[in-house]
N, C-alpha and C positions, 0 to 999 in steps of 0.2 A: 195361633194355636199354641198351647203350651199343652205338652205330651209328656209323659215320664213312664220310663219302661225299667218294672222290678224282674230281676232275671232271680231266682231261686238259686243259689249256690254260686260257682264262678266259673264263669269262661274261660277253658284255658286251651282251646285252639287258636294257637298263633297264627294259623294262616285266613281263620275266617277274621280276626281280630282288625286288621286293614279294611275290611271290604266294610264290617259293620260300622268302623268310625267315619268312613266314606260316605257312606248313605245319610250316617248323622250330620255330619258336617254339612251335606247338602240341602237337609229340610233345613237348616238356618234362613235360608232365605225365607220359607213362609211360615216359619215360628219356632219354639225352643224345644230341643227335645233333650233329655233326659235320662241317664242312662245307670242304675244304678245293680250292682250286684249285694247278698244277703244271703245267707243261712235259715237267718228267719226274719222274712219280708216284712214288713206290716202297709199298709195301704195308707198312703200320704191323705192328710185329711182336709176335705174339700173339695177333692176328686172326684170325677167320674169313674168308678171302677168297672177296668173291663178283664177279664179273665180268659186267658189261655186255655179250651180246655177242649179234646178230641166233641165231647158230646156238645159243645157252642152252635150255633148257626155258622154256617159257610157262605159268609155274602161276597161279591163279588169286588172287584177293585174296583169299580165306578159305586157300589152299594157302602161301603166302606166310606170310602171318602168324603159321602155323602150323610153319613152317619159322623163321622168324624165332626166334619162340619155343624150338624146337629148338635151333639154330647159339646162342644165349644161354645155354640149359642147361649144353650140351656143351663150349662154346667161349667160352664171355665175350664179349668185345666182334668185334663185327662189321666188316667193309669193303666196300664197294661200289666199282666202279671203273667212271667213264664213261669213253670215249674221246673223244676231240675227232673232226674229219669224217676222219682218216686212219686212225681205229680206236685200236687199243694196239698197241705196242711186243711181239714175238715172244716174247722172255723173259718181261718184265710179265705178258703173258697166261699162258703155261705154267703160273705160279705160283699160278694160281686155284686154289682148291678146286673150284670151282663156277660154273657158267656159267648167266646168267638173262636172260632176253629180256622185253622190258618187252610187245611184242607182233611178229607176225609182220609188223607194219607196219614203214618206215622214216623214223626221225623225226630232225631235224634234232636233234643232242647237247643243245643250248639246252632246247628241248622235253624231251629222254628227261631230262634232267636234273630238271625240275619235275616229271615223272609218278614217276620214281621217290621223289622225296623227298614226292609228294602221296602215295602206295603206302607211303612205308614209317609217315604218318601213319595211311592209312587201320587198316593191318596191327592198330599201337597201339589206335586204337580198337575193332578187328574183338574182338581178344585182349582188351579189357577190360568188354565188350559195352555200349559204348557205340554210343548209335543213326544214327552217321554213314551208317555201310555197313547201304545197306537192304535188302541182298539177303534 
């Protein structure tokens, strides 16, 4: 799987900044991911583009993964796009394929940031039935 994840503006909590290179560093084993900051994103081309956004579907982390798997098939490499706290850009957004809610909760970008990149580990492991996700 090759993954790329555009975060809207910059991370600058230090202390989640460990946990997200962690999670990155451990999907290596089942593919490459990605990890770019931007002001003004633009959607790498040849992507699957998936969007960040509270009104996306909420699927599940076995449904995820499982789509991941999918949008790789079909589409080769992937993209993710966080907003910063003002959302995305009107056109930026349009241009999704897809729209995915990390949950119906609202979480500060910093946060949905690590959850997504802890999810797109999980997915990794889910898909290679490695024992992380104990559901």
């Amino acid at each position: 799987m090759r993954i790329t994840v555009i975060q809207r503006g910059a991370l600058k909590d230090r202390q989640l900044a460990p946990l997200i290179d962690e999670y990155a560093k451990r999907f290596s084993r089942f593919g490459k991911l990605t990890i770019k900051e931007s002001k003004r994103p633009e959607w790498p081309s040849g992507h699957y583009r998936v969007l960040c956004d509270e009104h996306g579907t909420q699927p599940t982390s076995v449904v995820l993964a499982h789509k991941l798997e999918q949008w790789s098939i079909h589409h080769g490499a992937i993209c993710f796009a966080i907003g910063d706290a003002d959302g995305h850009d009107a056109d930026f957004a349009e241009a999704a394929h897809e729209r995915f809610a990390l949950s119906a909760l609202t979480f500060p970008h910093r946060i949905a940031h690590l959850l997504l990149i802890e999810q797109i580990y999980r997915a990794g492991c889910i898909l290679a039935g490695h024992p992380y996700h104990h559901a």
